[in-house]
C-alpha positions as CSV (number, residue, x, y, z in Angstrom):
1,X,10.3,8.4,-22.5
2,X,7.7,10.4,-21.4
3,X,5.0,8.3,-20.5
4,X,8.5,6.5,-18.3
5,X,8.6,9.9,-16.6
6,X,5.0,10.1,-15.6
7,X,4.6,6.8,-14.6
8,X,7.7,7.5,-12.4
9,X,6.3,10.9,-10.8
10,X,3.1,9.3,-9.9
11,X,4.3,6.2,-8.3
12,X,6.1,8.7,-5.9
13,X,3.1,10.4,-5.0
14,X,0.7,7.0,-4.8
15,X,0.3,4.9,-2.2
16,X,-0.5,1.7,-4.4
17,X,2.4,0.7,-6.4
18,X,2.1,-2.2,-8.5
19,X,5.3,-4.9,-9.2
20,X,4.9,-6.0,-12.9
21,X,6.4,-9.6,-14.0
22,X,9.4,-8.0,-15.7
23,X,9.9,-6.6,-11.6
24,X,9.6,-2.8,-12.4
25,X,7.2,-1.0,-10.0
26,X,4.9,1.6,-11.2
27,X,2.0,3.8,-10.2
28,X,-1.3,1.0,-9.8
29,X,-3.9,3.4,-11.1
30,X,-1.5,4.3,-14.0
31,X,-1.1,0.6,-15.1
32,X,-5.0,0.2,-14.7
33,X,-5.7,3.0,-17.2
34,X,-2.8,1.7,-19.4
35,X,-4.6,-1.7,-19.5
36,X,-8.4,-0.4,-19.7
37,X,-7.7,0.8,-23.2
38,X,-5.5,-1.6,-24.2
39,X,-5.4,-5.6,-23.7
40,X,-1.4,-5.7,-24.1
41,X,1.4,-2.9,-23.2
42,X,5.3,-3.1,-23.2
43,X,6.8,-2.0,-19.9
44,X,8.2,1.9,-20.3
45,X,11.6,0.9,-19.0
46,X,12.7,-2.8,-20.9
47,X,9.6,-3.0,-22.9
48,X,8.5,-6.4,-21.8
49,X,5.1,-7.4,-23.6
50,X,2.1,-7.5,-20.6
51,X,-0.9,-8.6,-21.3
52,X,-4.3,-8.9,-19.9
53,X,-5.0,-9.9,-17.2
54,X,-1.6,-9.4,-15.5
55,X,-1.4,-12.7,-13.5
56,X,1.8,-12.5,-12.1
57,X,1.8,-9.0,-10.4
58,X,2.5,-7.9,-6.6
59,X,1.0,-4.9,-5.3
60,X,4.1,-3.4,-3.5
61,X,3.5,-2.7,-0.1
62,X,3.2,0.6,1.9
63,X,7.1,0.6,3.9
64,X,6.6,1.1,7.6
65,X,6.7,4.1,9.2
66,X,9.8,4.8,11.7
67,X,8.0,4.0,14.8
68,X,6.9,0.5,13.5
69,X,10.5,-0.1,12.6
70,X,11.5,0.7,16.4
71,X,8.5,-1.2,17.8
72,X,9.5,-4.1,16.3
73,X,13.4,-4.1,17.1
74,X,12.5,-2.7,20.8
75,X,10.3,-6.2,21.0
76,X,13.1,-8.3,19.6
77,X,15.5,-6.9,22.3
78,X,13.8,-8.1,25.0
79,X,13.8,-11.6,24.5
């Protein structure tokens, strides 16, 4: 539970999240210290098995910022 809660705290405060196969989203610099020690890990929330290398991960993309958002919809207004 605690290493759930960590893993939590600092995927708020990263900017690299990382999507694991199972689809739960984590802190990518936590995972990569999970897995430098270790060639497996279960997932801290349903405990899915991941192994080494993790070929079926998404790094989760940075949302866009407000203005980007407005940009966008401003552009498909005009045509």
């Amino acid at each position: 539970m605690l290493e759930l809660l960590l893993w939590y705290i600092a995927s708020l405060n990263e900017a690299a999240e990382i999507l694991l196969p199972c689809l739960h989203s984590f802190c990518m610099v936590c995972v990569a210290q999970e897995m430098e020690f270790r060639p497996q890990f279960n997932c801290p929330i349903c405990k899915a098995r991941i192994e080494r290398p993790i070929e079926e991960s998404w790094e989760v993309p940075d949302p866009p910022n407000p203005e980007e958002v407005v940009a966008y919809l401003s552009k498909l207004g005009r045509k």
